[in-house]
Every structure is written in C-alpha cells, then in structure tokens.
C-alpha angles and dihedrals in degrees: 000000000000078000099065090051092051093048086038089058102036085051087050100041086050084047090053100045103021089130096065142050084235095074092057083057101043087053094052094048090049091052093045089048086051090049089057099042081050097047095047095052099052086049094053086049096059093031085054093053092045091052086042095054099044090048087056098047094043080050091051097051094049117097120226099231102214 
C-alpha cells in the first residue's frame, strides 16, 4: 500500500517538474525523505516493544515493601 502512494507521488511530483532537471532532484529527495520517515517508524516501533517489555519485567521483579 505504502507502495502506490509512493508510485502515486513520485508520478505527481515528474508531472509537476517534468521541464527542469530540479524536479528530478526534487523526486529523488521526496523518496529518500519517505524511506526515512518509513525506516524510523518502524524503528521506534520495535525500539518502543522492546522498552515496554523491559519496563515490565524490571516492574514484576520489584517487591512492594509494605
């Protein structure tokens, strides 16, 4: 899916600035900005799990001192 609207932007954006080498440019800049965003979500996804399952094993093994 994240594919079609990736084909879907980069056909817009050549569309756009077909005329001039700055829309070339300007393509491969936007792709390489949606490869990022991609990369770092899935990275804070995995990152976040992780954190949430530490934080729940480091919870269970404390003692309430009562």
């Amino acid at each position: 899916m994240l594919s079609a609207y990736t084909e879907l932007l980069a056909t817009w954006l050549r569309a756009r600035f077909a005329n001039s080498d700055r829309g070339a440019s300007l393509v491969e800049y936007a792709l390489l900005v949606a490869l990022i965003a991609v990369v770092c979500v899935i990275a804070i996804q995995i990152l976040g799990s992780n954190a949430s399952t530490s934080f729940s094993k480091t919870g269970s093994g404390l003692t309430v001192a009562g």
